[in-house]
Each structure stands twice: as structure tokens, then as C-alpha cells.
C-alpha positions as a LaTeX table, in Angstrom:
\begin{tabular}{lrrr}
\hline
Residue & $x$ (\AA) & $y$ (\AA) & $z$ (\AA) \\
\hline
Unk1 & 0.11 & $-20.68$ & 150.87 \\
Unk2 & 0.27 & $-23.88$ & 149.63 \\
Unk3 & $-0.17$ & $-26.21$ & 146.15 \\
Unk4 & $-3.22$ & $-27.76$ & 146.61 \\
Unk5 & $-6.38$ & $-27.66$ & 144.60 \\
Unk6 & $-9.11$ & $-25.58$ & 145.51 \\
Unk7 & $-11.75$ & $-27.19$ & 148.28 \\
Unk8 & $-8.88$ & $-30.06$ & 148.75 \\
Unk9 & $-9.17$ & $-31.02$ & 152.46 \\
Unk10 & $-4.81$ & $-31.80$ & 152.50 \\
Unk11 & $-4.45$ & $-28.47$ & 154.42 \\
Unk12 & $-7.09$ & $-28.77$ & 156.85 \\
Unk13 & $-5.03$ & $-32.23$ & 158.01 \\
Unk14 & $-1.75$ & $-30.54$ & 157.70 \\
Unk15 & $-3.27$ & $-28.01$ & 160.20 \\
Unk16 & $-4.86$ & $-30.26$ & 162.14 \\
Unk17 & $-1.85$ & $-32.65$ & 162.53 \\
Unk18 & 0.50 & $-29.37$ & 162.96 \\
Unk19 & $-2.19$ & $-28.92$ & 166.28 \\
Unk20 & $-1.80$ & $-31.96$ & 167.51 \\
Unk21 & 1.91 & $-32.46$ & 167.15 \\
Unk22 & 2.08 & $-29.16$ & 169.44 \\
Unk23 & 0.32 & $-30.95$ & 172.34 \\
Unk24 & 2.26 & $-33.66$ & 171.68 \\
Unk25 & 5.48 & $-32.03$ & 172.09 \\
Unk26 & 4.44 & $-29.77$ & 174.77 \\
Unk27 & 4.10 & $-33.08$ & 176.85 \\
Unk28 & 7.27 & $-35.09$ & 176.27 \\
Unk29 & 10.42 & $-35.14$ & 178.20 \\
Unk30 & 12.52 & $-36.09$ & 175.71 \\
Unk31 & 15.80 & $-36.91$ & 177.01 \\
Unk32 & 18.10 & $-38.19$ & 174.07 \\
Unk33 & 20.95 & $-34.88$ & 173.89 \\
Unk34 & 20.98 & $-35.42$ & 169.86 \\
Unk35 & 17.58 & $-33.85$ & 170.38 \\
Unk36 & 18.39 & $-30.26$ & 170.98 \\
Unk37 & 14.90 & $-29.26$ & 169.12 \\
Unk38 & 11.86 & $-31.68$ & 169.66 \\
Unk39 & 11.39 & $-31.63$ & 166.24 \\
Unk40 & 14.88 & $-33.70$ & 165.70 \\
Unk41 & 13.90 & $-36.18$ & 167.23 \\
Unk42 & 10.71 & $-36.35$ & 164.28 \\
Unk43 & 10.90 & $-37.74$ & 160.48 \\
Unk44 & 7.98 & $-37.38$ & 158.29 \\
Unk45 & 7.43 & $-39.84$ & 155.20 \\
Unk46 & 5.95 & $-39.32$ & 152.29 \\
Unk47 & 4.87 & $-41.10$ & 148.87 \\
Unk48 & 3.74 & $-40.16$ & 145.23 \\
Unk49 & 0.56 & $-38.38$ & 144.76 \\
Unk50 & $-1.29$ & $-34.82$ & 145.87 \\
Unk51 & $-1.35$ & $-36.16$ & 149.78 \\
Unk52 & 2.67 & $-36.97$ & 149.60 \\
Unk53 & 2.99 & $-33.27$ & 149.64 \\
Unk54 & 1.19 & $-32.64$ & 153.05 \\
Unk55 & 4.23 & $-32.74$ & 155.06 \\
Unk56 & 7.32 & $-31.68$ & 152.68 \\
Unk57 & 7.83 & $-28.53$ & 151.97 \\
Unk58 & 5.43 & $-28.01$ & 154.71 \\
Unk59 & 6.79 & $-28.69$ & 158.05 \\
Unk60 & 10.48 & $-27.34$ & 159.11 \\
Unk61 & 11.59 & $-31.01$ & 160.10 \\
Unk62 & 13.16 & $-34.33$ & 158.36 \\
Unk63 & 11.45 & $-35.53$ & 155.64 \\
Unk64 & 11.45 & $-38.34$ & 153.24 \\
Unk65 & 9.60 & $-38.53$ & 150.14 \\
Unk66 & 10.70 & $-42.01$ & 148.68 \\
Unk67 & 9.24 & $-43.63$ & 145.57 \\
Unk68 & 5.54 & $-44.60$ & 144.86 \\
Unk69 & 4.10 & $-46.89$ & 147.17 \\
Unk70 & 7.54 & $-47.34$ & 149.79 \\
Unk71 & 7.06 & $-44.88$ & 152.66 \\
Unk72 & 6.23 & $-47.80$ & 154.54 \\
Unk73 & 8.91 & $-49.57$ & 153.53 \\
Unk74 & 11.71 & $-46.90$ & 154.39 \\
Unk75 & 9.80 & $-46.21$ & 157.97 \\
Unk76 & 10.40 & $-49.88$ & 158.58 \\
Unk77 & 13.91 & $-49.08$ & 157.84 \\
Unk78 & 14.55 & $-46.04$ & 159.92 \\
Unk79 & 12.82 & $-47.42$ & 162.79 \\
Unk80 & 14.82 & $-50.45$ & 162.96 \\
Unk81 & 18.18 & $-48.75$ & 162.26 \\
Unk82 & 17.63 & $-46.01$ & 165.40 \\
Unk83 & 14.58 & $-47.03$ & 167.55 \\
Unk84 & 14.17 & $-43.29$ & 169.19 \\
Unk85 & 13.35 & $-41.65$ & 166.18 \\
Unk86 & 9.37 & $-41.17$ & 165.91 \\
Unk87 & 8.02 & $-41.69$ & 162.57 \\
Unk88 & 5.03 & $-40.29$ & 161.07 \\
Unk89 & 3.84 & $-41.31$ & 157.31 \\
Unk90 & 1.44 & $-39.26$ & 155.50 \\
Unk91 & 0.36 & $-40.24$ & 151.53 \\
Unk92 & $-2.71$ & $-40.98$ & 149.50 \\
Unk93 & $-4.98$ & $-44.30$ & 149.33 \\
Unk94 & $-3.22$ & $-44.91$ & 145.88 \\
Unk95 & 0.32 & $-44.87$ & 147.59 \\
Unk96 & $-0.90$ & $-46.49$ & 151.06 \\
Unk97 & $-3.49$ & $-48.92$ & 149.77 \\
Unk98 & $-3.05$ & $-50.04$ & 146.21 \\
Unk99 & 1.09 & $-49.83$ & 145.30 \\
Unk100 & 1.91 & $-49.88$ & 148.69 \\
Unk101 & $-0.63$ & $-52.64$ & 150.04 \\
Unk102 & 1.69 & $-54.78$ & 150.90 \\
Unk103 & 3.78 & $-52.91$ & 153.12 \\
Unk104 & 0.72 & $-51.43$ & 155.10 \\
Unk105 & $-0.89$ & $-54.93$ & 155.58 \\
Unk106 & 2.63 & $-56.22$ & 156.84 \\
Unk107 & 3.51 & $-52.50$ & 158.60 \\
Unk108 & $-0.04$ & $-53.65$ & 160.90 \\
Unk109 & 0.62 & $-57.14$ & 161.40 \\
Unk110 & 4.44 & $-56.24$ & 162.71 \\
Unk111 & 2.82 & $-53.18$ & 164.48 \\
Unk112 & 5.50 & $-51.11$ & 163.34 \\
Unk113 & 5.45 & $-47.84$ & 165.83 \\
Unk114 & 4.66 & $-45.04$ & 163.97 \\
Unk115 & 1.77 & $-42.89$ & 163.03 \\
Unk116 & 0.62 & $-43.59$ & 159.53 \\
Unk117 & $-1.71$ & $-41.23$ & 158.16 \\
Unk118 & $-3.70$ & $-42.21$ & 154.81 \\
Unk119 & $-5.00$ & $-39.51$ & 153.26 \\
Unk120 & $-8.67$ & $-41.34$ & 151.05 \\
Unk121 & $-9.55$ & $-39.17$ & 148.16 \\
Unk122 & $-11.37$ & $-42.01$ & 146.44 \\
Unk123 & $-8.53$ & $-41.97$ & 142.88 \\
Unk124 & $-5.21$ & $-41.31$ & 141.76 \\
Unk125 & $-6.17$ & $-37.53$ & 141.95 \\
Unk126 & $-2.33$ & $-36.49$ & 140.95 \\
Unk127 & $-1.82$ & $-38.40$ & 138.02 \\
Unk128 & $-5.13$ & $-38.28$ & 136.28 \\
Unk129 & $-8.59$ & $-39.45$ & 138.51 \\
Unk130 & $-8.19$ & $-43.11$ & 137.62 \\
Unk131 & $-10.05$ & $-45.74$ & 139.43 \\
Unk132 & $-8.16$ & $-46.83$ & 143.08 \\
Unk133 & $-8.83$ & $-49.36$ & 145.38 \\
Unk134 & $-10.76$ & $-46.98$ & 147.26 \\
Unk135 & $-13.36$ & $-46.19$ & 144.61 \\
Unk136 & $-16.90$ & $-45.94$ & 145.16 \\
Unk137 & $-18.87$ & $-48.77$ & 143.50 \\
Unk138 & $-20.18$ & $-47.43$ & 139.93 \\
Unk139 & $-17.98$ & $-44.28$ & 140.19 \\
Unk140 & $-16.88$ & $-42.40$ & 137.30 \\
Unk141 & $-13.14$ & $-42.31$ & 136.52 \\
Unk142 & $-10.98$ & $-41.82$ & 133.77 \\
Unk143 & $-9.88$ & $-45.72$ & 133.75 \\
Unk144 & $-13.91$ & $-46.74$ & 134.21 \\
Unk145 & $-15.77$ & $-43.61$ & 132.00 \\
Unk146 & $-19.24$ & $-46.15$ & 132.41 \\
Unk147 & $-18.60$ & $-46.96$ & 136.69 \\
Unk148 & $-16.32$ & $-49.01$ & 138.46 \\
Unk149 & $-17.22$ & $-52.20$ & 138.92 \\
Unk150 & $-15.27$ & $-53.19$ & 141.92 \\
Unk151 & $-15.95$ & $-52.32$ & 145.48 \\
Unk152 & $-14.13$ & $-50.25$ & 147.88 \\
Unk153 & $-11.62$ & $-51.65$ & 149.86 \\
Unk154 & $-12.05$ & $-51.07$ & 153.88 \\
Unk155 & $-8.81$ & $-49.85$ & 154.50 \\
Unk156 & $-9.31$ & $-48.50$ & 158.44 \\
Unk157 & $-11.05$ & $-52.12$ & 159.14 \\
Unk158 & $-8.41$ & $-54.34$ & 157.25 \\
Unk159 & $-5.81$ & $-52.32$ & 159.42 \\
Unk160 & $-7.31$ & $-53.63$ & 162.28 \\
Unk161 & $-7.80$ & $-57.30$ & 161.54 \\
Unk162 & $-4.04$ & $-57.00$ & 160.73 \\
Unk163 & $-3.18$ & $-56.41$ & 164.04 \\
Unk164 & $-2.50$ & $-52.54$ & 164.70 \\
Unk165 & $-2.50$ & $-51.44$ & 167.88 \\
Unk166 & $-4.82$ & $-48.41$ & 166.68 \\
Unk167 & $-7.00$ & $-47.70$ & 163.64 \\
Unk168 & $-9.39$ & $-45.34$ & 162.94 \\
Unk169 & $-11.50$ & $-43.10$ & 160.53 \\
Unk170 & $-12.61$ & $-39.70$ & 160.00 \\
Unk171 & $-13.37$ & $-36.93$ & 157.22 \\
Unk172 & $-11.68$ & $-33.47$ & 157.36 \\
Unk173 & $-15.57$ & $-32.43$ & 157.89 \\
Unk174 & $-15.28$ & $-33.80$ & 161.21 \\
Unk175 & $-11.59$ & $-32.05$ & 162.33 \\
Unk176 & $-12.40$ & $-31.68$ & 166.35 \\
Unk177 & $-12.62$ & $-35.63$ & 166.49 \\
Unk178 & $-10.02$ & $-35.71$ & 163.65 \\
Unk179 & $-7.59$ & $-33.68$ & 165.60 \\
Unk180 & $-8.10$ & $-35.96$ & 168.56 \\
Unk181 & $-7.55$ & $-38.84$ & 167.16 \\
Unk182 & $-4.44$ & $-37.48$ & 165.86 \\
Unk183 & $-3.23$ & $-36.67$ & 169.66 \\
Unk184 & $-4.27$ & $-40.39$ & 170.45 \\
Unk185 & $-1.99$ & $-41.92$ & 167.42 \\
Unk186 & 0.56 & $-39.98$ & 168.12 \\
Unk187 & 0.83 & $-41.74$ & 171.91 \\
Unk188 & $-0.23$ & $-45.02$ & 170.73 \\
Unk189 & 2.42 & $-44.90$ & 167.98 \\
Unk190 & 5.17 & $-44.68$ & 170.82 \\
Unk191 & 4.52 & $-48.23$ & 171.27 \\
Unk192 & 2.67 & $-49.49$ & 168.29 \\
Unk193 & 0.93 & $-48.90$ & 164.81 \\
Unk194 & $-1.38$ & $-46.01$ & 165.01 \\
Unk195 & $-3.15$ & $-45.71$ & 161.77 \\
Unk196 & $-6.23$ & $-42.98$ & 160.74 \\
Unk197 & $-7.74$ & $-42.94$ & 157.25 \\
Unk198 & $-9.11$ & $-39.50$ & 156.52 \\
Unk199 & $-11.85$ & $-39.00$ & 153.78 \\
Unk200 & $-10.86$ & $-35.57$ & 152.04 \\
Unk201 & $-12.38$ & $-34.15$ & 148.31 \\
Unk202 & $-10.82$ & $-34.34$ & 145.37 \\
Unk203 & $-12.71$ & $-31.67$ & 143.78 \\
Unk204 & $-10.59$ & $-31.37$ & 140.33 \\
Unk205 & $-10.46$ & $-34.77$ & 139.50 \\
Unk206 & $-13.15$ & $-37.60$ & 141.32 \\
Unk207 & $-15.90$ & $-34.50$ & 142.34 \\
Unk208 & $-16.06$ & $-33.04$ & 138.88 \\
Unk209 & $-16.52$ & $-36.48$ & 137.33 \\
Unk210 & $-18.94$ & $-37.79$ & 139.73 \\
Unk211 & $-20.94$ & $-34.81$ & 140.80 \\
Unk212 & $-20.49$ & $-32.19$ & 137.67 \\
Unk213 & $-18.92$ & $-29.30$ & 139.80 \\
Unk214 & $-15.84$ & $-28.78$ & 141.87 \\
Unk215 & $-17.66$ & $-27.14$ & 144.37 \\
Unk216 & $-16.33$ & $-28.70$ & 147.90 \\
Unk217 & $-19.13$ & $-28.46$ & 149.44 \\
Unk218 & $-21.04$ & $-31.14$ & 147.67 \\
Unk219 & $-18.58$ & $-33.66$ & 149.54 \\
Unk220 & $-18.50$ & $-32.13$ & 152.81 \\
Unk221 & $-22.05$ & $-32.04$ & 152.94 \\
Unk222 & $-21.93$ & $-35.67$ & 151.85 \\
Unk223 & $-19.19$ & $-36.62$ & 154.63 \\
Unk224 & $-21.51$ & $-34.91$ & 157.11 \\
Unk225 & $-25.15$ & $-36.71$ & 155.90 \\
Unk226 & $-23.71$ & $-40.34$ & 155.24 \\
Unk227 & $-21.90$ & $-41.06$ & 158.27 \\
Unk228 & $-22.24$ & $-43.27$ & 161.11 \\
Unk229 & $-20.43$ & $-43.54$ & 164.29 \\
Unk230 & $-19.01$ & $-47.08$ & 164.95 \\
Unk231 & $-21.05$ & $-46.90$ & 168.13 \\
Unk232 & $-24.44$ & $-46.14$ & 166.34 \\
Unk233 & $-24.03$ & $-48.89$ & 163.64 \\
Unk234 & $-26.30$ & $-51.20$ & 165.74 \\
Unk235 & $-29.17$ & $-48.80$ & 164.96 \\
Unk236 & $-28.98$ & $-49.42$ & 160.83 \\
Unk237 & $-29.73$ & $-52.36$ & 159.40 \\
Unk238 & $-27.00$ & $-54.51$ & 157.01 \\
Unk239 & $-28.92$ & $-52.81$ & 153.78 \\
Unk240 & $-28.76$ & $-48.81$ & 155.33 \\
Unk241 & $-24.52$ & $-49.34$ & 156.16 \\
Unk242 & $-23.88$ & $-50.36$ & 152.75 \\
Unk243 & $-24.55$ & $-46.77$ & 151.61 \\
Unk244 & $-23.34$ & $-45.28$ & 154.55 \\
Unk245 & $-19.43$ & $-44.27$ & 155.85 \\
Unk246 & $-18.42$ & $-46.25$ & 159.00 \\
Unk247 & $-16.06$ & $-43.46$ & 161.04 \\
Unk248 & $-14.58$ & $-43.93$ & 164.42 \\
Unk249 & $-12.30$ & $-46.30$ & 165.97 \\
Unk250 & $-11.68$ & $-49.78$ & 165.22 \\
Unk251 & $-8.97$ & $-50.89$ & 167.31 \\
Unk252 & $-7.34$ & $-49.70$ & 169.95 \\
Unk253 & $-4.74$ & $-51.93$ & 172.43 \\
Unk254 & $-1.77$ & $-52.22$ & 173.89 \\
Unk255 & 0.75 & $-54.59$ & 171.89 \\
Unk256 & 4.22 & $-54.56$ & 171.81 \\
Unk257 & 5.57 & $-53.02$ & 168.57 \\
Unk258 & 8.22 & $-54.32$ & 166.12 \\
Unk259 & 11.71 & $-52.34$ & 167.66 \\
Unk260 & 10.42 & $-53.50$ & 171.16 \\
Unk261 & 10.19 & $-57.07$ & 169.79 \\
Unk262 & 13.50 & $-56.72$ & 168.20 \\
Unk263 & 14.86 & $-55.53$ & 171.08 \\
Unk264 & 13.55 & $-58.78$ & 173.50 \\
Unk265 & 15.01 & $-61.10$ & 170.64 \\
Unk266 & 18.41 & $-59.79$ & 170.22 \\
Unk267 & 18.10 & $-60.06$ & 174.38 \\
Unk268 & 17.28 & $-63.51$ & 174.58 \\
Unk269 & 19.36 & $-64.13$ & 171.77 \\
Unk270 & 22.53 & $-63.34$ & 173.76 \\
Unk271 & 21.39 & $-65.14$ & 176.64 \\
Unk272 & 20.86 & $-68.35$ & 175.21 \\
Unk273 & 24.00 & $-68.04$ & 173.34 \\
Unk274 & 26.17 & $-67.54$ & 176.49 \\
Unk275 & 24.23 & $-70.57$ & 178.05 \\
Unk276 & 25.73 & $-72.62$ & 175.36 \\
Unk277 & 29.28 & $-71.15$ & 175.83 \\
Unk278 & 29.18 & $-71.95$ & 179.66 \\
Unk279 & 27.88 & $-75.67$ & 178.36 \\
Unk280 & 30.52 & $-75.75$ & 175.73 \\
Unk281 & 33.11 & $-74.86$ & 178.25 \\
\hline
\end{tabular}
């Protein structure tokens, strides 16, 4: 049992990610005696909105839910304060991408290791439908009843150019390359930012508006018909992508993450400063 609406896709990723975490687990050798249970060594963070419930009450582990638009923000924190811990973020495109911009743009570019998991149901589906930066162009929302007139922001590709190690997108109509691209974040977020956008219905709020039913499968159907591998796009021209969903992986490399950077400067750090004490001397 859980909260969510009818035909909302949040518990077909909290399945999926309970799957992969399994594998994950079931391959460690976690060595660190504070972690008696492999889930100690996990913390799950959360922001406001329907997809900041995913993990909390959920999942029988740490959790954080901190204020709208900071999960990023207090992973940052936890991470640098004890390096072992592995940190996975789950919230909504409002949370992630419009209060909490900032911190995912600068969470990429410092390739903060972690697994941050954005959760794109087009609006602020908790607190009313309004328009997010996430929208479709000319969709119907409470905050723009005659179409918004902004475009979507490309959250999975701006991840990227910011320098995570690994970004990519999926829908929850696509879970077997969903789930695996939840095993691979989960490795590459040992060493690096491992970020997947997931398209998901909001049937109660953006579907009803936008389609005139709450029927889930209208979306689904949609996820399914409009997408395009990343691998494929070659075959559409510039005109055909515009209308069509990009899924797939955008980056994917090996670059040293924040703690591991830390780590080197507070090394060389000491090093140069006993040079100087032996020069002093």
C-alpha cells in the first residue's frame, strides 16, 4: 500500500530502484564494522512534492526529507562530513529542477557521488498542477489556464554538459532499461554523479488538464509512441525530435568525484605545508 494517486508511476520506480539496490548489495563487500546491515551504510534524501515520498516511509533505512528544493544541498553535506556513506536522492522536477536548480547544476559540475534520481511529472503535481520548468510547450496548468509559453527545460542533457559522470533518461513505461540504468548509477555513483530523469504521469493533476481523463494509459501509451533512443536520433530530422522524447544515456565517464577531490587536497595540503616547516626550520 502506498499514498500515491491512481496510474502515478512513483511506485513502479520505488520497485524498480528497491530491485536494483538488491543486486547492488548482493555484490558489495562492504567492510566498514559500523555497517552491521548493508543498508547502514545507505541514506536516502528527499524533497517537497508527491516524488519526495518515494523513499520515506517506504524503505526501512535512513532517510532525510529536508525542505523544498535542498536535498542536494544536505547530500553535499553528508557526503563531505563521512565519505563512506552512499547517498541516494529521489524528488520531483519542481524540487530538483526549478527550487533546487542551483544545487543540481553545481551537485554535476562538483560530481558529487551519489545517485540522484529526478522523478519528471511535467508540474508541481502536490501542491496544485502549476506550470514547472519541465512543462510541455502550450500545456495547460493551473498557473497558464490558455498554455505555457515557455519551453521545457532538458534536465538529463544540462546534467551532462555540467559535468556528471553519468546522466540518463527513461519513462516508468520502459522499467527493464529503467531498472538497469538504476544498477549502472548506483556503481557509477561510488565514484561520481550518477543522475536518471524518469518521465512518470501525473494523472490527477497535468493528465486531467491536458488530456480530459486520468486514465494512465493515455501517457504510457504516449511515453511508448514518442520516444527515441539517443542512438536512433540520427534517423529524425531537427523538425521530427522537437516533438519527440530523447531517452537513453548522455554521459557516461570516469571522473573523480568531489570527497575524492577533497581528499587529494587536504593531502597535498599537508605536504606542502610540512615543506615549508622543513624550509622555515
Amino acid at each position: 500500500m502506498h499514498g500515491f494517486c491512481p496510474g502515478c508511476g512513483n511506485g513502479i520506480i520505488l520497485h524498480t530502484l528497491i530491485r536494483s539496490l538488491k543486486r547492488y548489495i548482493a555484490e558489495q563487500d562492504i567492510k566498514d564494522p559500523r555497517f552491521k546491515d548493508p543498508l547502514d551504510r545507505f541514506i536516502f534524501l528527499s524533497g517537497i512534492g508527491c516524488s519526495g515520498w518515494i523513499v520515506s516511509p517506504h524503505l526501512n533505512a535512513d532517510t532525510f526529507h529536508t525542505t523544498h528544493g535542498r536535498p542536494i544541498a544536505v547530500a553535499t553535506g553528508v557526503k563531505t562530513a563521512d565519505p563512506e556513506l552512499k547517498i541516494i536522492i529521489v524528488s520531483g522536477d519542481g524540487d530538483l529542477a526549478s527550487i533546487g536548480g542551483n544545487h543540481l547544476i553545481h551537485a554535476a559540475r562538483r560530481n558529487l557521488e551519489a545517485l540522484c534520481i529526478l522523478v519528471n511529472n511535467f508540474n508541481f503535481g502536490m501542491t496544485g498542477g502549476q506550470c514547472g520548468p519541465t512543462t510541455f510547450h502550450n500545456a495547460i496548468t493551473t498557473t497558464t489556464p490558455y498554455g505555457n509559453f515557455e519551453y521545457p527545460l532538458k534536465v538529463a542533457e544540462m546534467v551532462a554538459a555540467a559535468g556528471a559522470s553519468y546522466s540518463a533518461r527513461w519513462t516508468v513505461k520502459h522499467v527493464v532499461q529503467l531498472e538497469k540504468s538504476f544498477s549502472t548509477g548506483l556503481k557509477r555513483s561510488d565514484n561520481g554523479f550518477a543522475f536518471i530523469e524518469v518521465l512518470s504521469p501525473c494523472t490527477t493533476q497535468f493528465q486531467k488538464r491536458n488530456y480530459g481523463t486520468d486514465d494512465p494509459k493515455i501517457l504510457f501509451d504516449l511515453f511508448e509512441k514518442n520516444s527515441v533512443l539517443i542512438k536512433n536520433k540520427d534517423k529524425y530530422s531537427q523538425k521530427e525530435l522537437k516533438d519527440k522524447i530523447l531517452l537513453g544515456v548522455f554521459s557516461d565517464e570516469q571522473v573523480l568525484g568531489l570527497s575524492q577531490n577533497i581528499k587529494g587536497t587536504i593531502s597535498n595540503a599537508g605536504k606542502k605545508t610540512n615543506t615549508r616547516s622543513e624550509e622555515v626550520r
